[in-house]
PDB file of N, CA, C, O and CB in Angstrom:
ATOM      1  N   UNK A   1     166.404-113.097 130.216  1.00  0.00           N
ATOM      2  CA  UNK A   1     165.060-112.713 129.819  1.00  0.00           C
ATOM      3  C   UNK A   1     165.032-111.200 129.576  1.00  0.00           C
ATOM      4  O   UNK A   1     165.765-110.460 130.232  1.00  0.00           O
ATOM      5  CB  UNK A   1     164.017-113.128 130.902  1.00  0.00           C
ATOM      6  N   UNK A   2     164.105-110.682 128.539  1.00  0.00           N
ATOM      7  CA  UNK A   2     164.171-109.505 128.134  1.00  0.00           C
ATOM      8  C   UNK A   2     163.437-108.994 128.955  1.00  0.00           C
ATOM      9  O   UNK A   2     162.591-109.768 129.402  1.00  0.00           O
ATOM     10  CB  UNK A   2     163.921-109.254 126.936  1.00  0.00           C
ATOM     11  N   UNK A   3     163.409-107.473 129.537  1.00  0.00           N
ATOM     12  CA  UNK A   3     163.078-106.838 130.247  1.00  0.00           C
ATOM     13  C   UNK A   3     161.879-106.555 129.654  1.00  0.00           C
ATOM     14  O   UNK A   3     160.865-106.769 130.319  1.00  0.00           O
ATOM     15  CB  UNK A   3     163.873-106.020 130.581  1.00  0.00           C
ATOM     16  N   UNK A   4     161.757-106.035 128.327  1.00  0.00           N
ATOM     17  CA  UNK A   4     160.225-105.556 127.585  1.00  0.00           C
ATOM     18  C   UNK A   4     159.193-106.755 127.404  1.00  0.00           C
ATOM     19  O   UNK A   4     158.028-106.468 127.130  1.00  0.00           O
ATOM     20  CB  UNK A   4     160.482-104.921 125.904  1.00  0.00           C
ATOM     21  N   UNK A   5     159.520-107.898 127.527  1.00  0.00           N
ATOM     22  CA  UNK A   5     158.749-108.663 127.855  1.00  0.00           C
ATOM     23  C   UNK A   5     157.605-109.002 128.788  1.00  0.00           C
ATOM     24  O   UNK A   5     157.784-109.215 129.987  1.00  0.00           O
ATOM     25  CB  UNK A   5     159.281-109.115 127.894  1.00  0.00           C
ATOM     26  N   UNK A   6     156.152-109.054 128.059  1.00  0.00           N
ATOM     27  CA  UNK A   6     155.147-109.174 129.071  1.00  0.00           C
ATOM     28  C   UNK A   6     154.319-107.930 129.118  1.00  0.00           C
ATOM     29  O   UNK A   6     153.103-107.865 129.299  1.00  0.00           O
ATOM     30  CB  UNK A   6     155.761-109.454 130.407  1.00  0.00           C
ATOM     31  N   UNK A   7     155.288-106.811 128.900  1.00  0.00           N
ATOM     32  CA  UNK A   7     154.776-105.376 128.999  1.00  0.00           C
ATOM     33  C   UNK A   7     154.014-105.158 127.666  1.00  0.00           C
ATOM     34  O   UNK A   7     154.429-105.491 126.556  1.00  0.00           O
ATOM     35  CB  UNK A   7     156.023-104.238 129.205  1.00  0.00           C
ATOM     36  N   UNK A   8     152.533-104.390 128.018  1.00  0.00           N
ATOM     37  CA  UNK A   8     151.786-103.829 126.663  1.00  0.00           C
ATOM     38  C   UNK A   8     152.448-103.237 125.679  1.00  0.00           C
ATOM     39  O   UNK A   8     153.670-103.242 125.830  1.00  0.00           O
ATOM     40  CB  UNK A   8     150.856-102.880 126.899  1.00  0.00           C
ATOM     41  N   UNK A   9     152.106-102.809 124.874  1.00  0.00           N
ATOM     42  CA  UNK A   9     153.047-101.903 123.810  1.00  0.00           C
ATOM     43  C   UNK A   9     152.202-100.410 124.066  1.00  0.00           C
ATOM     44  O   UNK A   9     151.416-100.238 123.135  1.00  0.00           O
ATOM     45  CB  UNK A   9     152.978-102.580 121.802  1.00  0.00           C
ATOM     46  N   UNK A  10     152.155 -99.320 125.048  1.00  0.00           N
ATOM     47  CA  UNK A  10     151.321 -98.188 125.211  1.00  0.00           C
ATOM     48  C   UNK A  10     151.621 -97.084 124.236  1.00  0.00           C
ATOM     49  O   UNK A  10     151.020 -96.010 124.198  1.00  0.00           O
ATOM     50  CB  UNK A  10     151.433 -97.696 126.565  1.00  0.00           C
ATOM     51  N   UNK A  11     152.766 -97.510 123.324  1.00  0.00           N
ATOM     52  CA  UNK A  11     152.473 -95.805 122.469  1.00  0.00           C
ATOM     53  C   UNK A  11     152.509 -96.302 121.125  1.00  0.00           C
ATOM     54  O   UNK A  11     152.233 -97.455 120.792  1.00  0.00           O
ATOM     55  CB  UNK A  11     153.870 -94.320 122.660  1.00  0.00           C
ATOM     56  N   UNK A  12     152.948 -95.156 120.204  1.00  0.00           N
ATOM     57  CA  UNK A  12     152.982 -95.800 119.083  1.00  0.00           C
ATOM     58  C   UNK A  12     154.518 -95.319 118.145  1.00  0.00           C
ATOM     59  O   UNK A  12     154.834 -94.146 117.945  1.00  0.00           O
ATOM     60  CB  UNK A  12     151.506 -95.441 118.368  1.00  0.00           C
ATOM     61  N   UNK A  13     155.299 -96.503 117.677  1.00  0.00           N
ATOM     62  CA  UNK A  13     156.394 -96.089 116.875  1.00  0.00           C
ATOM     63  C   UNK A  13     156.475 -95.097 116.200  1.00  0.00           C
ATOM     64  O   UNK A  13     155.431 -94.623 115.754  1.00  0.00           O
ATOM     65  CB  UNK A  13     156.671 -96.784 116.171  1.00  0.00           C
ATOM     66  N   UNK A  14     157.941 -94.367 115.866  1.00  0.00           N
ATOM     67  CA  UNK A  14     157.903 -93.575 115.058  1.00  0.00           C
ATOM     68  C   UNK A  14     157.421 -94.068 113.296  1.00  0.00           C
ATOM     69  O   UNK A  14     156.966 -93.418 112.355  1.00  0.00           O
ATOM     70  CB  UNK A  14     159.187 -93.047 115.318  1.00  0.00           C
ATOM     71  N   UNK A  15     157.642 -94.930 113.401  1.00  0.00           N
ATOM     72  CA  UNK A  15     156.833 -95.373 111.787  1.00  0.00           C
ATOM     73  C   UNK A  15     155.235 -95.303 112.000  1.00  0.00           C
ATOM     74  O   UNK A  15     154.572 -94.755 111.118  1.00  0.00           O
ATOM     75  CB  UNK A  15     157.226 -97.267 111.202  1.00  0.00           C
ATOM     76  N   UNK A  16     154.729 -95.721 112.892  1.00  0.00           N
ATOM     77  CA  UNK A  16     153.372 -95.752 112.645  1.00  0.00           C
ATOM     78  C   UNK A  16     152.634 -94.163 112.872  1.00  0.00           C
ATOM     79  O   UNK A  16     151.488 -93.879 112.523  1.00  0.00           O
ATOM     80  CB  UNK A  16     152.777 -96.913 113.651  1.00  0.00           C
ATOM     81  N   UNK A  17     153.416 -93.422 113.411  1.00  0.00           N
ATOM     82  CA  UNK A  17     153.318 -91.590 113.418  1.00  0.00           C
ATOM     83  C   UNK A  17     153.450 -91.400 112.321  1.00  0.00           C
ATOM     84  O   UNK A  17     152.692 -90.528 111.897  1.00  0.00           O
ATOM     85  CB  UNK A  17     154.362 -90.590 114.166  1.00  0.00           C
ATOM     86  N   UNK A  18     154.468 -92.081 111.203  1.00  0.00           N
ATOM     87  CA  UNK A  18     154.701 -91.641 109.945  1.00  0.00           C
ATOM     88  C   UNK A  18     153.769 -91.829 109.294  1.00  0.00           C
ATOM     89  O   UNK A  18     153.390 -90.849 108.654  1.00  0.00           O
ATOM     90  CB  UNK A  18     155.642 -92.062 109.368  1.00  0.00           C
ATOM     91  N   UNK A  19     152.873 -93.279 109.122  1.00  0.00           N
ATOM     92  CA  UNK A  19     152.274 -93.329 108.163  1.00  0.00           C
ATOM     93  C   UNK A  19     151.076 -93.316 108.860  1.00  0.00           C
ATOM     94  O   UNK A  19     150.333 -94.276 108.655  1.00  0.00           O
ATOM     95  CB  UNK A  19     152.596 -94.277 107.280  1.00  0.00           C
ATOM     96  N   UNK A  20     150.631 -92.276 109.798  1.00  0.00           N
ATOM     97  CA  UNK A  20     149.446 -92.169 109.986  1.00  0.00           C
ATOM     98  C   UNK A  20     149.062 -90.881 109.542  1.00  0.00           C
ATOM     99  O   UNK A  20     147.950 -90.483 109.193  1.00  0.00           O
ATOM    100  CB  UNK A  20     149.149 -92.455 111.200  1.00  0.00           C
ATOM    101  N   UNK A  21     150.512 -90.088 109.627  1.00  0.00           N
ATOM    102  CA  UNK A  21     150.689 -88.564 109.385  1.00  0.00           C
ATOM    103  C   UNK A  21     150.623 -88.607 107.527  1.00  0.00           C
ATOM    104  O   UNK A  21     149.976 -87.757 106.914  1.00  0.00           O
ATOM    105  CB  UNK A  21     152.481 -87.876 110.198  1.00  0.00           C
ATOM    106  N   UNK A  22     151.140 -89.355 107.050  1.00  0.00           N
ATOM    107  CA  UNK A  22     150.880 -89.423 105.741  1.00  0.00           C
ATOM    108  C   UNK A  22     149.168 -89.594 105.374  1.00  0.00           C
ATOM    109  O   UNK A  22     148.325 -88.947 104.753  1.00  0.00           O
ATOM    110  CB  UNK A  22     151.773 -90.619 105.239  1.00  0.00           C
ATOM    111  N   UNK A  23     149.212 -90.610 105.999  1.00  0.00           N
ATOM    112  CA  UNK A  23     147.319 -90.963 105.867  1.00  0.00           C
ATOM    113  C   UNK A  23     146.449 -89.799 106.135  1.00  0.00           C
ATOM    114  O   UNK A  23     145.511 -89.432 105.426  1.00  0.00           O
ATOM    115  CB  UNK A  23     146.681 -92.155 107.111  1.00  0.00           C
ATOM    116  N   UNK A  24     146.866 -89.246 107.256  1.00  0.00           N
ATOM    117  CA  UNK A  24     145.474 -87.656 107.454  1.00  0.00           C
ATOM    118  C   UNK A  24     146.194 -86.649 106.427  1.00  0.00           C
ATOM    119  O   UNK A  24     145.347 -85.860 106.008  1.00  0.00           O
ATOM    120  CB  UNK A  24     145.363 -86.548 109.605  1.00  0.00           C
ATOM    121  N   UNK A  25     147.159 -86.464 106.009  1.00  0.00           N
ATOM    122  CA  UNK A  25     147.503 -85.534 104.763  1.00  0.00           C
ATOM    123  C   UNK A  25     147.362 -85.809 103.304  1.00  0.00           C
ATOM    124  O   UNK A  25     147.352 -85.049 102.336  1.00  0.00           O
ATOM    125  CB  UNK A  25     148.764 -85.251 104.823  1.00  0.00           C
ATOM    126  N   UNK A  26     147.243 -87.278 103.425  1.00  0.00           N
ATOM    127  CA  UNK A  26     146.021 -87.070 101.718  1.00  0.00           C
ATOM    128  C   UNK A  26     144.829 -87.422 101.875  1.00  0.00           C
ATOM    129  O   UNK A  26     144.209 -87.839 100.896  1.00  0.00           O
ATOM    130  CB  UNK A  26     146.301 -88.059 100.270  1.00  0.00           C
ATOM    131  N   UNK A  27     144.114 -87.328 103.346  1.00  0.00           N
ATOM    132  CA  UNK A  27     142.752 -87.284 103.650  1.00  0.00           C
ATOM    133  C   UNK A  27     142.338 -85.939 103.253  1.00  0.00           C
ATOM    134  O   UNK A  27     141.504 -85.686 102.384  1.00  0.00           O
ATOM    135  CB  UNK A  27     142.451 -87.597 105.095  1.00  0.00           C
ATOM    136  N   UNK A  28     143.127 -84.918 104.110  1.00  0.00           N
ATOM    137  CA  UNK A  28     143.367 -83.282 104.223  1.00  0.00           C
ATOM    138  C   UNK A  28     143.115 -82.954 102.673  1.00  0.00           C
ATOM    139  O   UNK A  28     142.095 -82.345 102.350  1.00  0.00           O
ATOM    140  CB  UNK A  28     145.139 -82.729 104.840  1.00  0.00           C
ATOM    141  N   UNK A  29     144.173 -83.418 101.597  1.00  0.00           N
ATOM    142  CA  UNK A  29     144.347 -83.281 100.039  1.00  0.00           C
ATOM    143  C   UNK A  29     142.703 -83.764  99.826  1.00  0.00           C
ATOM    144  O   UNK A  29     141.869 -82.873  99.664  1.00  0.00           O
ATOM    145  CB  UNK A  29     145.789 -84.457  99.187  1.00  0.00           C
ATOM    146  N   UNK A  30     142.328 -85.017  99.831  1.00  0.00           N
ATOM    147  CA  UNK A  30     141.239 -85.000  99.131  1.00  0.00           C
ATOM    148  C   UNK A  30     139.656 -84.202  99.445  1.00  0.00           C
ATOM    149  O   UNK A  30     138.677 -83.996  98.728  1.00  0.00           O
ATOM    150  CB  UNK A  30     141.149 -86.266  99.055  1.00  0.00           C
ATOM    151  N   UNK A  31     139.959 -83.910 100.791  1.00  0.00           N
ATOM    152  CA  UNK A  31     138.943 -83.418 101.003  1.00  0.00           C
ATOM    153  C   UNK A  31     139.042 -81.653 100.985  1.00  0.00           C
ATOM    154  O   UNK A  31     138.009 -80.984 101.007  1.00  0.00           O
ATOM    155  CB  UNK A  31     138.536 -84.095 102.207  1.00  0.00           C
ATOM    156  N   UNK A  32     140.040 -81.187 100.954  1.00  0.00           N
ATOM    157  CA  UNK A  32     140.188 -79.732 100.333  1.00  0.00           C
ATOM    158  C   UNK A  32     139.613 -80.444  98.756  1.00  0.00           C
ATOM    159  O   UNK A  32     138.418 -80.245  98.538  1.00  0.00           O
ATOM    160  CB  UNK A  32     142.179 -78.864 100.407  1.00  0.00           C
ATOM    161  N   UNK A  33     140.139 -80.986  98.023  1.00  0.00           N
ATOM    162  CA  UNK A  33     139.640 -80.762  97.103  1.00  0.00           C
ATOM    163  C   UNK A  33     138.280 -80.913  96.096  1.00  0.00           C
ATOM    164  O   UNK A  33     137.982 -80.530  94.965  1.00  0.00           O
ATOM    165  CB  UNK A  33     140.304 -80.991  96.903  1.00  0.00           C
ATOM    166  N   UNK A  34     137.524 -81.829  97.364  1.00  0.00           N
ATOM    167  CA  UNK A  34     136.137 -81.978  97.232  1.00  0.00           C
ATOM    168  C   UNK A  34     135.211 -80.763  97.702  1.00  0.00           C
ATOM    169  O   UNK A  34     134.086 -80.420  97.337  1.00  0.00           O
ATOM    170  CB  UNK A  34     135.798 -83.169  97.964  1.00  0.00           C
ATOM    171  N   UNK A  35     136.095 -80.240  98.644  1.00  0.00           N
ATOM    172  CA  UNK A  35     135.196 -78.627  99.351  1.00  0.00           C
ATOM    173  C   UNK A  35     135.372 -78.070  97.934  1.00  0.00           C
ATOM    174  O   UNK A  35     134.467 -77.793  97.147  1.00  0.00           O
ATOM    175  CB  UNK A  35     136.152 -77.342 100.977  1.00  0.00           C
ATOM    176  N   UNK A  36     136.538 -77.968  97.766  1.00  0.00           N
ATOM    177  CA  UNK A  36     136.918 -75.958  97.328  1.00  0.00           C
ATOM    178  C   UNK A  36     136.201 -76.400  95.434  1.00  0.00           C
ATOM    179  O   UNK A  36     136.137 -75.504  94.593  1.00  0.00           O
ATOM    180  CB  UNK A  36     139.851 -75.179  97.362  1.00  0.00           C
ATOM    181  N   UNK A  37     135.719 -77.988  95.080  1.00  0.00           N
ATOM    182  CA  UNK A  37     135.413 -77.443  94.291  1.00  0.00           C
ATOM    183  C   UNK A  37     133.779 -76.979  93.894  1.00  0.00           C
ATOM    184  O   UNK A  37     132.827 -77.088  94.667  1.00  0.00           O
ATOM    185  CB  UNK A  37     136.035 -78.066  93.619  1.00  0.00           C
ATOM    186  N   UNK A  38     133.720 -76.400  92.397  1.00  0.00           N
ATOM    187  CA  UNK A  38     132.732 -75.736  92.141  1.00  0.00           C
ATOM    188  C   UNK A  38     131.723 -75.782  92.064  1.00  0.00           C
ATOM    189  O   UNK A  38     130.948 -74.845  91.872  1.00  0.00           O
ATOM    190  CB  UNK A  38     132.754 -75.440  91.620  1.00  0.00           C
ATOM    191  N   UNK A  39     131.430 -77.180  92.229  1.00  0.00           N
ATOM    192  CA  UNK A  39     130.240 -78.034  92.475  1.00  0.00           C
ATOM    193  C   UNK A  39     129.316 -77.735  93.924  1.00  0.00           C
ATOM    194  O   UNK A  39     128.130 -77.412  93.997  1.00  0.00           O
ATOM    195  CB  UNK A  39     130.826 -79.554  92.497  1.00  0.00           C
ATOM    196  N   UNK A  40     129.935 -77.879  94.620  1.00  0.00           N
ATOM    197  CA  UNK A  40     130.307 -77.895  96.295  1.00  0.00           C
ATOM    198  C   UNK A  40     130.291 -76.672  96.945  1.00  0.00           C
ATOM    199  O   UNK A  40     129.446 -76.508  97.824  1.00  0.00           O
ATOM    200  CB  UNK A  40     131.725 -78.409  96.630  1.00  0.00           C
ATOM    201  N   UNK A  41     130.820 -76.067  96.762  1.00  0.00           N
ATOM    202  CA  UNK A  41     130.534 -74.404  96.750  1.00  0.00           C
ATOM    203  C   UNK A  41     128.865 -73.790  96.533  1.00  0.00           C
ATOM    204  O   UNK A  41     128.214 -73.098  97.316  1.00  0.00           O
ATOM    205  CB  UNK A  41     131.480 -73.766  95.347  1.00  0.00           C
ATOM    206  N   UNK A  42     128.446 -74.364  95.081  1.00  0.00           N
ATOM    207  CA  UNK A  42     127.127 -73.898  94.610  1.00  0.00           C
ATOM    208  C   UNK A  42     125.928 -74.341  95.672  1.00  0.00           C
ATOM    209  O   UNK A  42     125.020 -73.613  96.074  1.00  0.00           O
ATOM    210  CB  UNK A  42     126.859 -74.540  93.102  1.00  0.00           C
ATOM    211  N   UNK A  43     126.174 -75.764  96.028  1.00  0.00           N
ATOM    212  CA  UNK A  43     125.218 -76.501  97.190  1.00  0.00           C
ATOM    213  C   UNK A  43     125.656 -75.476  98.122  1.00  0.00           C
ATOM    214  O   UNK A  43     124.940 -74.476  98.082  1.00  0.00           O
ATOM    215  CB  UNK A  43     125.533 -78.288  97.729  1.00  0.00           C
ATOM    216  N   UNK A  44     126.189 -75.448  98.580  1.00  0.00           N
ATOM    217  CA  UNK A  44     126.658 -74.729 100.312  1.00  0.00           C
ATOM    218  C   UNK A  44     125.899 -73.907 100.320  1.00  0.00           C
ATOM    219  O   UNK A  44     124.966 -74.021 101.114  1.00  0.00           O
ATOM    220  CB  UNK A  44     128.160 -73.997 100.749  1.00  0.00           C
ATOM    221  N   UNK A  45     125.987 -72.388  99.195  1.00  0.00           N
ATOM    222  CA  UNK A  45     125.391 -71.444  98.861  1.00  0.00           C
ATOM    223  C   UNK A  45     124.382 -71.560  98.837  1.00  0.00           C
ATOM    224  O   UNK A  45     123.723 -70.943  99.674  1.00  0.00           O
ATOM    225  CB  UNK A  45     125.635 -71.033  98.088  1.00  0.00           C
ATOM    226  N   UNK A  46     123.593 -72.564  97.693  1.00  0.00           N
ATOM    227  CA  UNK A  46     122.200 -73.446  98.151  1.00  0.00           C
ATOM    228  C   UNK A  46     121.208 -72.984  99.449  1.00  0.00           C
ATOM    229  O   UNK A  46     120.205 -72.332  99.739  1.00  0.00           O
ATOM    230  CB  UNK A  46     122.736 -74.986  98.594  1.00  0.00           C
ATOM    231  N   UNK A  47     122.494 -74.005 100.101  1.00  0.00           N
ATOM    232  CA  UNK A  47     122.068 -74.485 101.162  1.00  0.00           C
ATOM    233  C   UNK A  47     122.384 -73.345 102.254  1.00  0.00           C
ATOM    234  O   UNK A  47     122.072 -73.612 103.414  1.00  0.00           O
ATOM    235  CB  UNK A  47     122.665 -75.842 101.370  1.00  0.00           C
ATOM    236  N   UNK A  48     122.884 -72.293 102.027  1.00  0.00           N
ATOM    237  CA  UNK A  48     122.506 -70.965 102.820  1.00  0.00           C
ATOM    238  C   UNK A  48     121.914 -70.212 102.484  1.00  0.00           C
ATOM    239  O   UNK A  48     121.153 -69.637 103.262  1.00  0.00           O
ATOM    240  CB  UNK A  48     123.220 -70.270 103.161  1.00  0.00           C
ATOM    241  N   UNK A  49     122.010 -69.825 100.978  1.00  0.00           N
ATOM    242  CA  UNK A  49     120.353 -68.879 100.362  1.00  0.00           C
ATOM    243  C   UNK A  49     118.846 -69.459 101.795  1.00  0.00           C
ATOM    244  O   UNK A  49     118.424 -68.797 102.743  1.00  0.00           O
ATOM    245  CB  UNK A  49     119.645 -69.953  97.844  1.00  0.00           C
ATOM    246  N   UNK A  50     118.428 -70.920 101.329  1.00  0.00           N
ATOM    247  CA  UNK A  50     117.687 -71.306 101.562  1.00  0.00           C
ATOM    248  C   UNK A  50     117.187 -70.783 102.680  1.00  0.00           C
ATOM    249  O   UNK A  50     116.161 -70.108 102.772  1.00  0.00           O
ATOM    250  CB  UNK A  50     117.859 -72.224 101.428  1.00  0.00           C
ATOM    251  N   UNK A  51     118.362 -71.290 104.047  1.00  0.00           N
ATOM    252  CA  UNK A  51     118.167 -71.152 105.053  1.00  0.00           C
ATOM    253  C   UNK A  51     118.191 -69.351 105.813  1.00  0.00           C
ATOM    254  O   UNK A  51     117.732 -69.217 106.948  1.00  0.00           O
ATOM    255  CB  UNK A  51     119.036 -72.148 105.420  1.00  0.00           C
ATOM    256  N   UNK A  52     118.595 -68.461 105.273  1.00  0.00           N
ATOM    257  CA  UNK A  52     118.131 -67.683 105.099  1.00  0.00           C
ATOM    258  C   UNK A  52     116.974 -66.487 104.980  1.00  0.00           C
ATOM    259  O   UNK A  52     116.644 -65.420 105.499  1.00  0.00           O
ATOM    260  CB  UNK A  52     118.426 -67.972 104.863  1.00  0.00           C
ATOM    261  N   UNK A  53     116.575 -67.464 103.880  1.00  0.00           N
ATOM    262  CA  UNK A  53     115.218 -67.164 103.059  1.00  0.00           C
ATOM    263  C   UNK A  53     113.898 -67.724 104.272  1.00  0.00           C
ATOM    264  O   UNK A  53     112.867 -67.060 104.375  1.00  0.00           O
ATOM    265  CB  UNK A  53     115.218 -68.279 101.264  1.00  0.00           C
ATOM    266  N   UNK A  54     114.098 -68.869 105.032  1.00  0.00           N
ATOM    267  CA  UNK A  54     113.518 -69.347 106.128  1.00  0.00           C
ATOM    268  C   UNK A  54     113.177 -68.435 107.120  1.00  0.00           C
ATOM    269  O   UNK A  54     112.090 -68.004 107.506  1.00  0.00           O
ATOM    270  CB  UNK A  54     114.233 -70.229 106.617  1.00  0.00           C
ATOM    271  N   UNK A  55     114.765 -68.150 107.580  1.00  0.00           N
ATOM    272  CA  UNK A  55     114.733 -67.519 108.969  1.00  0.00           C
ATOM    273  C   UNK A  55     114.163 -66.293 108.804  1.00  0.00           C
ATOM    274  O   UNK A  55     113.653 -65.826 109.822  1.00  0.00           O
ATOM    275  CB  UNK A  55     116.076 -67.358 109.659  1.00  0.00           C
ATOM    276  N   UNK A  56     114.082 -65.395 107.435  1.00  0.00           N
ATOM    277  CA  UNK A  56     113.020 -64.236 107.793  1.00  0.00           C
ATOM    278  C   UNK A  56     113.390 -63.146 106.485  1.00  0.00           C
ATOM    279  O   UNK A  56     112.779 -62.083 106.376  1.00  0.00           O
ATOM    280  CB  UNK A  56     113.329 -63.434 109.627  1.00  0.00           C
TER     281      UNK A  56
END
């Protein structure tokens, strides 16, 4: 009888580190590239003029 038998599985493989590490680095990619663009920028600005303009 195998010894690992019965026992939970508590960590996680080096493959599933891999492709989790892949997964948050074209999360990282898409969402740098939804910030930085120019669209996105203009709201922010927006949206700090505004608040700003509020506080006094």
């Amino acid at each position: 009888m195998c010894e690992w038998r019965g026992r939970r599985n508590a960590g996680m493989t080096t493959a599933e580190y891999a492709v989790g590490t892949v997964a948050a680095a074209a999360f990282a990619g898409v969402l740098f590239k939804i910030v930085s663009s120019e669209r996105v920028q203009e709201l922010v600005l927006a949206i700090i003029d505004r608040a700003l303009a509020l506080a006094g």
